[in-house]
C-alpha positions as CSV (number, residue, x, y, z in Angstrom):
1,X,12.3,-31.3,74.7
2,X,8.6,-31.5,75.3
3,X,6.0,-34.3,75.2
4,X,4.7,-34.4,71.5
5,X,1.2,-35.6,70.6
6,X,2.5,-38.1,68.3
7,X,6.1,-40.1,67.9
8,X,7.1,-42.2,64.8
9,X,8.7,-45.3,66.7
10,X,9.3,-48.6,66.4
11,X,6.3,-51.1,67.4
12,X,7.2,-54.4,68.6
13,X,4.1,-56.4,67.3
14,X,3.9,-54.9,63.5
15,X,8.3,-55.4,63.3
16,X,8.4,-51.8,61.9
17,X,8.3,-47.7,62.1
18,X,4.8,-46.6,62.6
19,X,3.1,-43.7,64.1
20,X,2.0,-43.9,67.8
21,X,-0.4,-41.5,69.6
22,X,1.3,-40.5,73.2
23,X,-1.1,-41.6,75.9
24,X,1.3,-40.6,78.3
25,X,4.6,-39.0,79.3
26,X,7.3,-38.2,81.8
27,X,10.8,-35.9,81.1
28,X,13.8,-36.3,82.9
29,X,15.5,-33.5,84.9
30,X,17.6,-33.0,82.3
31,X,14.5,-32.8,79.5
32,X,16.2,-34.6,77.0
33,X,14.8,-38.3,78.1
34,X,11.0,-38.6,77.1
35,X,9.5,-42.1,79.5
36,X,6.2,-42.6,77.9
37,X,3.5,-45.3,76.9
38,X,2.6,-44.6,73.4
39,X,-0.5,-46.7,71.3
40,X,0.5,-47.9,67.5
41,X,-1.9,-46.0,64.8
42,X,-1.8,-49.0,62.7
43,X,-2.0,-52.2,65.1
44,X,-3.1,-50.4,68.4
45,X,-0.8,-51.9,70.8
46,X,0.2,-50.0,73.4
47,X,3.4,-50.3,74.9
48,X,6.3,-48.0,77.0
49,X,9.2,-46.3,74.9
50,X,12.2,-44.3,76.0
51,X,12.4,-41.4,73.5
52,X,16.2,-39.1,74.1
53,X,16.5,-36.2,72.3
54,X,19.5,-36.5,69.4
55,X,22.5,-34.2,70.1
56,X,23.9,-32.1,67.9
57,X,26.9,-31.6,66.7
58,X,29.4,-28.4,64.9
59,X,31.0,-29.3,61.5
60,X,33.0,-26.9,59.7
61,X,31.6,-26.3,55.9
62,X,34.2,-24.4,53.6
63,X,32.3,-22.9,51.3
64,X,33.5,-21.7,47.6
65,X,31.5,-18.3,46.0
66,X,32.9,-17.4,43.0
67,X,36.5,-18.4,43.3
68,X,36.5,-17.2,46.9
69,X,36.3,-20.4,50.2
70,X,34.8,-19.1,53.6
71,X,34.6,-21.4,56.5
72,X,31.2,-21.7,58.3
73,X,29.8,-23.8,61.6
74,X,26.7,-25.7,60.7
75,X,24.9,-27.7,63.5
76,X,23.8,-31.1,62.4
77,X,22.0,-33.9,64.8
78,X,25.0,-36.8,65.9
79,X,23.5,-39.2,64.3
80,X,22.2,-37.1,60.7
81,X,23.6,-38.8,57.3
82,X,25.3,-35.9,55.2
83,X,25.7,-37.3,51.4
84,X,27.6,-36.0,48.4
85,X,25.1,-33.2,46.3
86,X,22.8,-32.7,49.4
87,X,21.9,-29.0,49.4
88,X,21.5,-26.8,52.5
89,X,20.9,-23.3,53.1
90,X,24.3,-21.8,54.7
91,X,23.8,-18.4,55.8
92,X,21.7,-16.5,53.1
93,X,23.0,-19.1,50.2
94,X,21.8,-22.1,49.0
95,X,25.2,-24.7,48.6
96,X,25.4,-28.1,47.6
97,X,28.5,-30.4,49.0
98,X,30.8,-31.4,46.8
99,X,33.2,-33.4,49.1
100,X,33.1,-35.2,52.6
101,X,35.9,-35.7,54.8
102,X,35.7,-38.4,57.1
103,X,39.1,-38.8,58.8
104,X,41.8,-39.4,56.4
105,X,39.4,-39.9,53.5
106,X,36.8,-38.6,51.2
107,X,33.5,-40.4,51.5
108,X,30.2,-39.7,49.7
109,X,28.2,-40.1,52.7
110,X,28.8,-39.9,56.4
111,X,27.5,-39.4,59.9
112,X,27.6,-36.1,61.0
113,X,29.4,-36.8,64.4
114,X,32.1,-38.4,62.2
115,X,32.9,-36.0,59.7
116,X,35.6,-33.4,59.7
117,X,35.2,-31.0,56.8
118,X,32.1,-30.5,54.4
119,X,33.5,-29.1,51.4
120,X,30.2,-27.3,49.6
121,X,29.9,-24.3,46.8
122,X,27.4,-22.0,46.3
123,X,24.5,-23.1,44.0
124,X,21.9,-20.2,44.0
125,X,24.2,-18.4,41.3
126,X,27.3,-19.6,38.5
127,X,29.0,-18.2,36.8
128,X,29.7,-18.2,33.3
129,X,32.9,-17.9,30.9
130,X,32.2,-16.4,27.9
131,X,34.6,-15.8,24.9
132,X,33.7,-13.3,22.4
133,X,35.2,-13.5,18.5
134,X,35.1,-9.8,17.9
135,X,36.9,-9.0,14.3
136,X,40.5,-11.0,14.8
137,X,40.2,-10.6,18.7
138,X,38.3,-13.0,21.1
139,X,37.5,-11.4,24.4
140,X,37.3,-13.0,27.6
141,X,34.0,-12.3,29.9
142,X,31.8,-13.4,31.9
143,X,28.0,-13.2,33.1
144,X,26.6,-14.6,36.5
145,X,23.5,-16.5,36.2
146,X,20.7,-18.9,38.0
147,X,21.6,-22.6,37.7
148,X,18.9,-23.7,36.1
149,X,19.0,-20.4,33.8
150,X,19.5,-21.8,29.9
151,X,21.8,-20.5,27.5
152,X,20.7,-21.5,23.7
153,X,22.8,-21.5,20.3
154,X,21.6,-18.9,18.0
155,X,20.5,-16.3,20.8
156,X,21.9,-13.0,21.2
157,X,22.6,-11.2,24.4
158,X,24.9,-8.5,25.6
159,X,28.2,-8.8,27.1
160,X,29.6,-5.2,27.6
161,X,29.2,-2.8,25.2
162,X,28.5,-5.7,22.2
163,X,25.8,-7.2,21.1
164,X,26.8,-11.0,20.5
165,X,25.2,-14.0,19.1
166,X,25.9,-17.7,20.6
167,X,27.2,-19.6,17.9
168,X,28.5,-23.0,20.7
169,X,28.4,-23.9,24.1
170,X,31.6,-26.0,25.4
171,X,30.1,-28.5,28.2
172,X,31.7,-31.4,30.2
173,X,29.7,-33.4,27.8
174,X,31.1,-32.2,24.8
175,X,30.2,-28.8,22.1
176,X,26.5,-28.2,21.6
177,X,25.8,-26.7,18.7
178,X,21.8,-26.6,18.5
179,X,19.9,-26.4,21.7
180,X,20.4,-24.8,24.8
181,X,21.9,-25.7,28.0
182,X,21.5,-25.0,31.9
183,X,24.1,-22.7,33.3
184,X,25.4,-25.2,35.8
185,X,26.2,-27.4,32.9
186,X,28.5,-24.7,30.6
187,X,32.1,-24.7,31.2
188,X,32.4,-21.7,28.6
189,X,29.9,-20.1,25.6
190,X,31.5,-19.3,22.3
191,X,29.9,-16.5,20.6
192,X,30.2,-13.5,18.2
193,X,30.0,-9.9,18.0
194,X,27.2,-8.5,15.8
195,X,27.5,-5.6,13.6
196,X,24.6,-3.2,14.5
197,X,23.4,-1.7,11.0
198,X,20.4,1.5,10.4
199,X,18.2,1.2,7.7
C-alpha cells in the first residue's frame, strides 16, 4: 500500500461516503494499515481515519468452453460481492457466472471469502446448432459465433458445402419466424438447402 492523494471514506459530520483529500499519512510496518488525517471535499471537516488494505482471497472458477469445464484460481478482495451474470475476464476469455456455491448451497450473490466454487462459461463466443432440411435428410451442424451476432429468418449463409436459407429459429422463448435473434438467445436454427441454378 502507499499513501493515496485522495480516499473515498466515511465522514462523520455529513453521515455518508464522500471524497477526502489526504493531508497526511503514516504506514505500518507491515504497509497494509494507512493512519491518516484526511479533509471531507464536500463539508471540509477534517478528521483521522484508519485505512487497511482488503485481503484477497483464491476461489476456484470452473469454467465451461464449448462442452469442455477447466478449473481456474481467480483472486478476488475478502470482502468483494460476486453475483449471478457478473462477467470477468478469466485468462484470455471473457465468462459470465452462471452459478455460486456458498457452502452447501447455490446463492445468487456472495462474499468472495465465503464462496467455494464459481461456476462460469465462456461468453466471448456460442455456439450454434443448426439443422439443415436437405431433400428428405436434415443434417446436424453447427457454426460458432459472437453473442451478440444476429441470426435472421429469411437469410442465407453457408454451412459446409450448402448454401442454406433460415426458414426458423427455435429459442427458449419459443419459434421465431420473422425477425432475427442474438446468438446467445438460439437454442437451434431450422433452415434449408438451396438449389444453386445457371442462367
Amino acid at each position: 500500500m502507499a499513501i493515496p492523494n485522495s480516499l473515498y471514506l466515511d465522514c462523520p459530520s455529513c453521515g455518508q461516503k464522500r471524497l477526502h483529500e489526504v493531508l497526511k499519512g503514516r504506514l505500518s510496518k507491515g504497509r497494509d494499515v494507512l493512519e491518516t488525517t484526511v479533509k471531507c471535499q464536500e463539508c471540509a471537516h477534517v478528521h483521522t481515519a484508519l485505512v487497511r488494505e482488503p485481503k484477497s482471497v483464491k476461489v476456484k472458477i470452473i469454467v465451461s468452453d464449448m462442452g469442455v469445464t477447466k478449473p481456474y484460481d481467480f483472486e478476488f478482495g475478502e470482502d468483494e460481492a460476486i453475483s449471478v451474470e457478473d462477467e470477468l475476464w478469466v485468462g484470455d476469455m471473457n465468462v459470465t457466472i452462471t452459478a455460486i456455491e456458498r457452502g452447501e448451497k447455490r446463492v445468487s450473490t456472495a462474499k468472495a471469502s465465503d464462496i467455494n466454487t464459481i461456476w462460469a462459461k465462456r461468453f466471448d463466443r456460442v455456439r450454434v446448432k443448426i439443422s439443415v432440411n436437405k431433400n428428405s435428410k436434415t443434417l446436424a451442424a453447427e457454426v460458432f459465433a459472437l453473442p451478440e451476432e444476429e441470426f435472421f429468418v429469411g437469410d442465407t449463409m453457408e454451412v459446409g458445402k450448402d448454401n442454406v436459407v433460415i426458414h426458423n429459429i427455435k429459442t427458449t422463448e419459443g419459434t421465431v419466424r420473422s425477425g432475427g435473434v442474438a446468438a446467445k438467445d438460439i437454442v437451434r436454427i431450422y433452415a434449408k438447402s438451396m438449389r444453386v441454378t445457371y442462367s
